[in-house]
Structures are given as C-alpha cells and as structure tokens.
N, C-alpha and C positions, 0 to 999 in steps of 0.2 A: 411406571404406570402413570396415565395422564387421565384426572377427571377434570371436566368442562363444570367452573365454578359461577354461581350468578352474584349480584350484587356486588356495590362498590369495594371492591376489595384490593386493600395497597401491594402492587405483584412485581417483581422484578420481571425489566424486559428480556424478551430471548435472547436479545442480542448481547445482554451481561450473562444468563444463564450458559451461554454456548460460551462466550469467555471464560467461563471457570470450570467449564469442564474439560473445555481445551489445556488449562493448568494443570488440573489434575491430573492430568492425563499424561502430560510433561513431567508432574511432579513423582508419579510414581514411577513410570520407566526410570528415572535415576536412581530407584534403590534399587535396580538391576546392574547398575554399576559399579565397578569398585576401584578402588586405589591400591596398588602394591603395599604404598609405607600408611595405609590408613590402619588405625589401631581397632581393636573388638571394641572398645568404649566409646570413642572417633563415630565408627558405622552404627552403634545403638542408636547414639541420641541424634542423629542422621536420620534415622528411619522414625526414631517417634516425633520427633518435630515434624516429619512431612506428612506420618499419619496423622497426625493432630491437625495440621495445617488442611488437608484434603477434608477432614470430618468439616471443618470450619468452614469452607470454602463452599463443600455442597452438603447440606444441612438434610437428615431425614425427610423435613417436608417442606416444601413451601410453594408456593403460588407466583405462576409466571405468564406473564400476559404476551398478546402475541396476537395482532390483524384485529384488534376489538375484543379480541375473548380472552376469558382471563381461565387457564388451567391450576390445577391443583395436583402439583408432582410430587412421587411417592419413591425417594432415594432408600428408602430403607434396607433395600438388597446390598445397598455399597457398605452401611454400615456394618452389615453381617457379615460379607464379605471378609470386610477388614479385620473385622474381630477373630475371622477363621485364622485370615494368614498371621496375625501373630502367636495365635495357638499352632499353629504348623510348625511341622520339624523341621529347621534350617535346611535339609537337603529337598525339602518338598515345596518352598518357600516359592521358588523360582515359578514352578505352575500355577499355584494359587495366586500371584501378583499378576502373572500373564493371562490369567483367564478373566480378573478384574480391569485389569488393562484395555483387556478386548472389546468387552463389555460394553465400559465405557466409549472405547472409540466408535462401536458400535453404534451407540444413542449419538455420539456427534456425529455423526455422518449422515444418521437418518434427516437431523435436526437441519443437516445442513442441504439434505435434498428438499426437505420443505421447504426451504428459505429460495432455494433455488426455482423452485417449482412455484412459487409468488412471485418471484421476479420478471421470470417467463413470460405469466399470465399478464402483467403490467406491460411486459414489453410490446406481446403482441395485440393489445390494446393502441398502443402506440403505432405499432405498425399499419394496423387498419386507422387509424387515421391518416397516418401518413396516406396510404393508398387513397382513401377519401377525397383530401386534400388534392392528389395528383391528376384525380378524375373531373372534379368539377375545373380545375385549371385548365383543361383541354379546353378547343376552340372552341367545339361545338357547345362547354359550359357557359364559355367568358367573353361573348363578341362583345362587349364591351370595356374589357379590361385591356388598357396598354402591355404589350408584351416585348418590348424593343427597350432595350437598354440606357442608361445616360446616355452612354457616346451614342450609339444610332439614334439618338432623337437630336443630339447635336450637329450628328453628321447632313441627315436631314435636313433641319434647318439651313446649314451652309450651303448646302445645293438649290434649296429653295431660293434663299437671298441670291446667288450668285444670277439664279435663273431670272431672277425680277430683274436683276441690273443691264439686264439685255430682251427686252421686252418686244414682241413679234408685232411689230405696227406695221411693217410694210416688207416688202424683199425688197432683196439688198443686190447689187450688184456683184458678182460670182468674186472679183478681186478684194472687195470690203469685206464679204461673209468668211471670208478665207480668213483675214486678218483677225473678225473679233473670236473667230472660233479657235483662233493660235493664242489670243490674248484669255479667253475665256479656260482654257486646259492650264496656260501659264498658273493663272489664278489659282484654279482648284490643286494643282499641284503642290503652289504654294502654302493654301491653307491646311490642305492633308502634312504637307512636312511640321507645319506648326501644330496641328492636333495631337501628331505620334511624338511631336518632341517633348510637349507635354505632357502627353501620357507617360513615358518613359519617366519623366522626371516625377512623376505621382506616384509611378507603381515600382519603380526599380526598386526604390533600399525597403519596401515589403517584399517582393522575390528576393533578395540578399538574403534576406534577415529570415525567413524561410529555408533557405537552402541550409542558413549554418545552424538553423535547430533542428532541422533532418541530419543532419552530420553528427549534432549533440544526440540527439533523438540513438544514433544506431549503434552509438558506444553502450548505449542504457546503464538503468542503474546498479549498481552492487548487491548483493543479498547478503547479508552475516548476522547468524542465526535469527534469520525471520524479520531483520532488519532490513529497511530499504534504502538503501545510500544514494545519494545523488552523485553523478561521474565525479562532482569537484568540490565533493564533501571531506574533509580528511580529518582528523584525528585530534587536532584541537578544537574544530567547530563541535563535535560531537563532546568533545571535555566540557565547552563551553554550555552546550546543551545539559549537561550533568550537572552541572555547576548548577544553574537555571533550575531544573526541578529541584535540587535540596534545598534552595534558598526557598521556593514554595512548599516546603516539607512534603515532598513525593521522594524520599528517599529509598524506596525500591524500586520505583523506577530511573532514579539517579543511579544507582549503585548498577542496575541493569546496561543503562546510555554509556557510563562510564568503563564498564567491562566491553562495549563495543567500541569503545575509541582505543581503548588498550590493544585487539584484535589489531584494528586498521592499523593501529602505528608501528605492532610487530612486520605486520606484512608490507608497510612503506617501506621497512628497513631489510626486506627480504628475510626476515627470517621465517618467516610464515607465511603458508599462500591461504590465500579465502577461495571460499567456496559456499557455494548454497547450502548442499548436503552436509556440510563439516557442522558438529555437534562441539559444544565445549572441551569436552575430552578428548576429541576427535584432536582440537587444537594443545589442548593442554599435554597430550601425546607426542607432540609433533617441536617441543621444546625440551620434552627430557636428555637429561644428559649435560642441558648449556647450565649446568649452576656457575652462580648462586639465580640466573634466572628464574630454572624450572622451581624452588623453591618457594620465588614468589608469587610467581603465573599461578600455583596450584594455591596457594593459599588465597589469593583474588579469587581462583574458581572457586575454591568450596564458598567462601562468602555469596559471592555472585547462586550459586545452583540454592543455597540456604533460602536466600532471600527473595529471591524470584522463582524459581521453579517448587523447593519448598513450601511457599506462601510465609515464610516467617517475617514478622513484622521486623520491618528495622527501625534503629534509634539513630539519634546524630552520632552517638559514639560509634553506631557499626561503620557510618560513612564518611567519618572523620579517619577509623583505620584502612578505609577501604582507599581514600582516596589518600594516605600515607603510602601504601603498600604499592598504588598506582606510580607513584615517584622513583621508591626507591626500586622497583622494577626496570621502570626505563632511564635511572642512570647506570644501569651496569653495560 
C-alpha cells in the first residue's frame, strides 16, 4: 500500500527500495532450495538468518521518495506473511514461500513499469526536440546558416583561388587556351590528390580503430549471475576487484566479486561452462562428483548465497575464510 506523504521527510530513493526487493526476492527463492548432504540444523539456521535478513531488508513501513514525491509504504503483509510460513507445516511450506515470492515480484515488476513509464515520457520529450531541431534546420528555416562541411568550404576555396589565377581579361588564342586549360586540370588534379591524401591520413586510424571496436563490440560481454564481464576480463582482474572492496570494508560485496572470479576461472579451465540462465547451484551441480573440489565449491556457495542473497552481514573473518577456501579450491 502506497500513501502520498507531505512535508520534509528523510525517504529512501526507489531506486535502493527496488534493490532490496530485488534481494529479497533472490533471497527467499533459495530456501526453495536444498542440498543432498545439508543437515536439518545446516537448513534451520539457513532459513532463519534469511528471514531475519528479508525482515531487515524491507521493514513494515517506511517512506520512499520518487520524481519529487515522497510515499509512505505499507510492507506489513510480508511480515505476516512470514510469520504464517514459519507456522506452516514443512509440507505446506513450499506454497506459502511461493505465493510470498510472487507477491513480491509482483510489486517489483509493477515498480519497474513505473520507472519505465518515466523514462519513456523523458525520452519522448527528447524526441520532439529532436524533431524541433530538425525542422527549423531545414532550408526554408536557416537561409542564413552555412550548411557545407570543412572540406566543401575548402574544397571551394581551392577552385576559387585556382579560378583567380587565370583571370578572363582578354581571349586568348584557341592554341594558348588549350594549353592553360591542360595546365589548369593539371593543377586541380593535383591539389584534389593532396586534399584526399590528407584526409586519408586524418581519418584512417579513426575508421581502424572503429572497425576493431565493432569487432570487440560483437564478441560482447559475459553475464554470470547478473554479472557483466568485459570479453577480456578474467579471473584475477575480478580477485583483484574483491581484493579492492574488502580493503574498503564492502565485504559482501567482496565476497560476492570473489565467488565470480571463482566461476570465470572454473570455466577458463573448462571445467564449467557460463551461462546467463545458470544460478549458483545450477554451477555448484555441474562440479559434483570432482572431490575434493565439489566440497570446496559448495562451502564457498553456502558462504557466497549467506551473504549476499541471505543479506547477512559479513565480518573480516567471514572473508578472510572465504578467500582461504578461494585458494585452496583452485589448487586441486
């Protein structure tokens, strides 16, 4: 439920409110998941860490600003919600989680046609300008605005000069006229080979240098899980990246960067393919059987889905094991 609130009032923008619904959203689809060797005590405090986390994340009420207006949003059905599916019988769990689920994605979708639906309206703001623009540029707007290019105001020139240098004072006798007008093509010949040689040498390594970021352009880039990889991004630039936000204590999103560098380097070495669609588990699936690998793979995920999908906060000690476990993974 959304009321329209007045007065200075301090409100989270939409655009963090739609990020955390987007988590939560992420975060409880994975108690829809499970592990063969995870224990009943393992999946409890699993599920109450991510309820805890999803309560924290979107809070019964708060106040979310958005185009100048500031709304007053009314989560309290998620918390009831929640409160049902833990009183749910384990076999009924599955529906009451998926009908919260829905819910949710529901509210982001809508959130995300409004967003869309202002962008629109800006663009085609834009658009009639543009058209604006294109209209008064016409002849009949601009007779006095130059419409010829450098080179055609150059090229101009040169014919002009060339034209002065043979100046129409008298006729000429039919054997002389012959002569300056062979002398006179010579000329322009010669200054058009000097204009395009020039030009060639102004514009070529911009067409080059073009051509090969069309080339880069249509390899594009990677996706793994929601990540956007650059073609010649690989696996320790992204460690590197990890590295980077724990020394600025973002340690969930180090821990996050650092399970995507882990991904890339399985799948540099073939053992894993990437894919857009492919979920953590999806991957984590796709190593069973290689121990002692899959032992460590899965212990980096559970940390990895805790931390970030979860929302649980992490410490240096989480990411100090996380990036142990990072190691001793890929020396096997």
């Amino acid at each position: 439920m959304l009321q329209i609130c007045a007065g200075a009032i301090l409100a989270t923008p939409l655009s963090e409110y739609q990020k955390r619904l987007a988590q939560s959203v992420s975060a409880l689809e994975t108690l829809a998941q499970s592990d063969e060797g995870e224990s009943e005590a393992l999946r409890a405090a699993r599920f109450n860490e991510t309820l805890a986390a999803v309560r924290s994340a979107i809070p019964e009420t708060e106040t979310v600003e958005w185009g100048g207006t500031v709304f007053h949003v009314d989560n309290s059905w998620l918390h009831r919600g929640l409160e049902e599916f833990e009183k749910t019988a384990p076999a009924e769990q599955a529906n009451s989680l998926r009908h919260i689920t829905e819910r949710l994605q529901a509210v982001t979708q809508r959130l995300d046609e409004i967003e869309r639906a202002r962008i629109a309206a800006a663009a085609n703001k834009a658009e009639a300008r543009q058209k604006l623009g294109e209209i008064l540029q016409r002849q009949e707007y601009a007779r006095n605005r130059p419409n010829e290019s450098a080179l055609a105001r150059l090229w101009r020139k040169l014919v002009k000069w060339i034209q002065n240098l043979f100046p129409k004072a008298k006729p000429l006798a039919p054997g002389s006229a012959n002569f300056l007008t062979q002398l006179a093509q010579l000329l322009v010949i010669l200054l058009a080979l000097g204009v395009i040689a020039y030009a060639v040498k102004l514009f070529a390594p911009r067409l080059f240098k073009g051509s090969r970021a069309k080339k880069d352009h249509k390899r594009g880039p990677r996706i793994v899980l929601g990540e956007k990889l650059e073609p010649d991004q690989s696996a320790m630039d992204l460690l590197a990246e990890a590295e980077a936000l724990a020394h600025r204590g973002e340690l969930r999103a180090a821990i996050r960067k650092a399970y995507i560098a882990l991904l890339v380097e399985l799948g540099e070495r073939k053992i894993i393919s990437l894919a857009q669609h492919k979920t953590n588990r999806d991957y984590l699936s796709a190593v069973r059987g290689r121990e002692p690998l899959y032992g460590h793979v899965r212990q980096l995920t559970d940390s990895f889905e805790r931390h970030w999908y979860g929302l649980a906060s992490a410490s240096k000690a989480d990411w100090d094991a996380f990036r142990a476990g990072y190691g001793q993974a890929l020396t096997i």
